[in-house]
N, C-alpha and C positions, 0 to 999 in steps of 0.2 A: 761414416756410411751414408749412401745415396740411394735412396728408394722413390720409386713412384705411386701416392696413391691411385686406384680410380675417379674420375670424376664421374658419379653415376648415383641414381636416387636409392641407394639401398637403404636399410634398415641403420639405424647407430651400432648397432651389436654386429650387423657382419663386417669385418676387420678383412683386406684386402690392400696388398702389394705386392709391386713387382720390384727385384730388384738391379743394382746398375754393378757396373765391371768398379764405380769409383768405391777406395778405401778399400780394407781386407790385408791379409799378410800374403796373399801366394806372388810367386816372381816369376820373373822369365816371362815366356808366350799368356802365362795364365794371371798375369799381373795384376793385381786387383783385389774384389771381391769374389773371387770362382769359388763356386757351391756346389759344382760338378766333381764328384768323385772316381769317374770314370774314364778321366781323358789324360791322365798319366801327370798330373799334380800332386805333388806332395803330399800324402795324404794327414801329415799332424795340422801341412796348412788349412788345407778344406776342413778336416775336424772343427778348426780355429775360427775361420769363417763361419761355419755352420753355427756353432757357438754364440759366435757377433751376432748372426742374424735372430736366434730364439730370444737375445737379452734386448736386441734395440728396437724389436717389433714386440716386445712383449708377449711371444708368441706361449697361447696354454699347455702346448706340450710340441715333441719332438715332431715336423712335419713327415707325412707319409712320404716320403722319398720311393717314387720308380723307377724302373728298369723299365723304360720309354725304348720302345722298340717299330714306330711306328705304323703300328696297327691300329684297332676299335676297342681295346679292351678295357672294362672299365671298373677301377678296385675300388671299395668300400671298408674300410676299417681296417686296413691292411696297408702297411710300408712293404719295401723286399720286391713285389713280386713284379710279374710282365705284365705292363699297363702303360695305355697315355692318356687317362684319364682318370681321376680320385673323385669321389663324393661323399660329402656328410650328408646326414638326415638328424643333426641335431650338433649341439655346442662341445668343444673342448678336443674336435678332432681338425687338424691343422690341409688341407688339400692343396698340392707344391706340386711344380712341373718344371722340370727345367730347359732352358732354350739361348740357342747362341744363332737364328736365325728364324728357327720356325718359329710359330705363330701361337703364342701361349693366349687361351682364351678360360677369365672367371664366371663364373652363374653364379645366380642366387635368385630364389625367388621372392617378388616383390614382400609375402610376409616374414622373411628373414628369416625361417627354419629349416631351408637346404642348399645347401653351396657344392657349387664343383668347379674342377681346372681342368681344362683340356688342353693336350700339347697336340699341336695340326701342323705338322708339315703337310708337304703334299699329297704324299703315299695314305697319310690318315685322315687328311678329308677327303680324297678322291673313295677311301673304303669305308667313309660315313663315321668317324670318331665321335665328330658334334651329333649326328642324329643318336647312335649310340646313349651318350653321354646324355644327353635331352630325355632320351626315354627314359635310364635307369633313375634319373631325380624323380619322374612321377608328379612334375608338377605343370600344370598346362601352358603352353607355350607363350600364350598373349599374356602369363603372369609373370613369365622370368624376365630378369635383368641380365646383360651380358656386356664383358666390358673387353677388348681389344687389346692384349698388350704389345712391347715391341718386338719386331718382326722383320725380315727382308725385304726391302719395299719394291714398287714397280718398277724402279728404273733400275735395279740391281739386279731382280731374280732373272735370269737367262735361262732356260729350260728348250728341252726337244723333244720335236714333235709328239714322242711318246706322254708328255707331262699333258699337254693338250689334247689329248686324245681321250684320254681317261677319263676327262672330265666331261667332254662331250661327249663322250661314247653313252652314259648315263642319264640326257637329257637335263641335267644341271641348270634351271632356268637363268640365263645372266653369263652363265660359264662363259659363252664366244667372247662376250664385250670385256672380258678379263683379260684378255690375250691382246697383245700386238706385236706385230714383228720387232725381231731385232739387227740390227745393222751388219751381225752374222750369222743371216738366213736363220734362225733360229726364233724365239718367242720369248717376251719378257712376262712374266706372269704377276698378277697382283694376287698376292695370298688374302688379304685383309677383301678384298672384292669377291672371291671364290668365296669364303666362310662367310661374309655377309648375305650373299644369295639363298645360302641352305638355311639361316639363318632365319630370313626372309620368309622360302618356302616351307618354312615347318610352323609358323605363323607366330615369330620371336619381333616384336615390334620395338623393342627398347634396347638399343645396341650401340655402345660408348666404345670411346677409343679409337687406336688404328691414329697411319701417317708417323709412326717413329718408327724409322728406319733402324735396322743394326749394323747394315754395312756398311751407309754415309758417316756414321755417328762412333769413331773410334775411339774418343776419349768417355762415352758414355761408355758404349756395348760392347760384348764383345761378338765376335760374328766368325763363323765354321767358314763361310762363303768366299770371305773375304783372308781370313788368315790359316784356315787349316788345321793347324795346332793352336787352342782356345780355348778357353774357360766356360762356364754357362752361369748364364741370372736365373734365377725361381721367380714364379709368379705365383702367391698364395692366398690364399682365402680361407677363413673361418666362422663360425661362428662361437662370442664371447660366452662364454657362460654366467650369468644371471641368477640374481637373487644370492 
């Protein structure tokens, strides 16, 4: 198995990765490590994987698994339900988001006692997932840490007009300079530059990661954008429990 940690100043006790398509038993489209139970994979594989991934990350208990439906909504102590975004407010609760393009983003605040995952495509940052997500931690902004994982990059994501509307529509500071044409009258979008700006304007000064592609990178990732029928990676964060 193949995971990425953050490179970012957190605490030693918050525990954070993301993970990669390499190793795993699922076959076919979903080839790899898929942790997606949703997208029509075998489900003893993913069981099997999911498995792999609690025993190789040494993870404290079963991660909160969502039902990411790309809106703002944000669970707390609770796997199952409708959410794209999870947070602890203390140790031994595991917060996972899964993504085979969008833009999975970790928190924690710099004294290491609350972490959370946000999954941001464009529908849930353009409806404020991250500001969402930022408020229910309750921890002030210039204190969090946030780290960037892999995502669709700029020269991949293709979007219309509508996708760039949305986001200026809202006065989003930086949102125009995200956008540039694409070579079929449409707009390539930088997700990792849209979530840095709210990022920004919520007054989030400590922000890692970003620039890993999922759609360039097929022997890494796996990407929706790109193949359609696909597997997804988790990116999780916890905090270890102590003493």
């Amino acid at each position: 198995m193949v995971w990425i940690e953050p490179d970012w100043p957190a605490p030693s006790w918050v525990r954070a990765a993301s993970s990669t398509r390499r190793g795993g038993l699922s076959r076919g489209p979903y080839a790899g490590w898929n942790l997606g139970d949703h997208v029509g994979d075998d489900p003893a594989a993913v069981a099997a994987n999911r498995a792999l991934l609690r025993e190789r990350l040494a993870l404290p208990a079963e991660p909160l698994w969502l039902r990411q439906v790309h809106g703002c909504t944000v669970a707390e102590g609770e796997g199952g339900c409708e959410a794209d975004a999870a947070l602890a407010l203390g140790p031994g609760q595991v917060c996972a988001v899964l993504t085979a393009d969008c833009l999975p983003l970790l928190l924690c605040d710099r004294a290491g006692t609350r972490v959370a995952a946000v999954h941001a495509g464009w529908r849930g940052l353009a409806a404020g997932v991250i500001e969402a997500a930022i408020a229910r931690l309750g921890a002030a902004p210039a204190e969090l840490l946030v780290w960037m994982g892999p995502a669709i990059g700029a020269d991949a994501f293709e979007v219309g007009d509508e996708v760039r509307r949305a986001f200026l529509a809202d006065g989003s500071t930086g949102a125009d300079t995200a956008f540039r044409p694409s070579p079929n009258g449409r707009w390539l979008a930088d997700l990792y530059a849209l979530a840095a700006s709210r990022l920004r304007a919520l007054g989030v000064t400590e922000v890692r990661g970003g620039g890993l592609c999922t759609y360039a990178d097929k022997e890494r990732f796996f990407s929706f954008r790109r193949d359609g029928v696909t597997g997804r990676m988790a990116s999780l964060v916890w905090i270890e429990p102590r003493g």
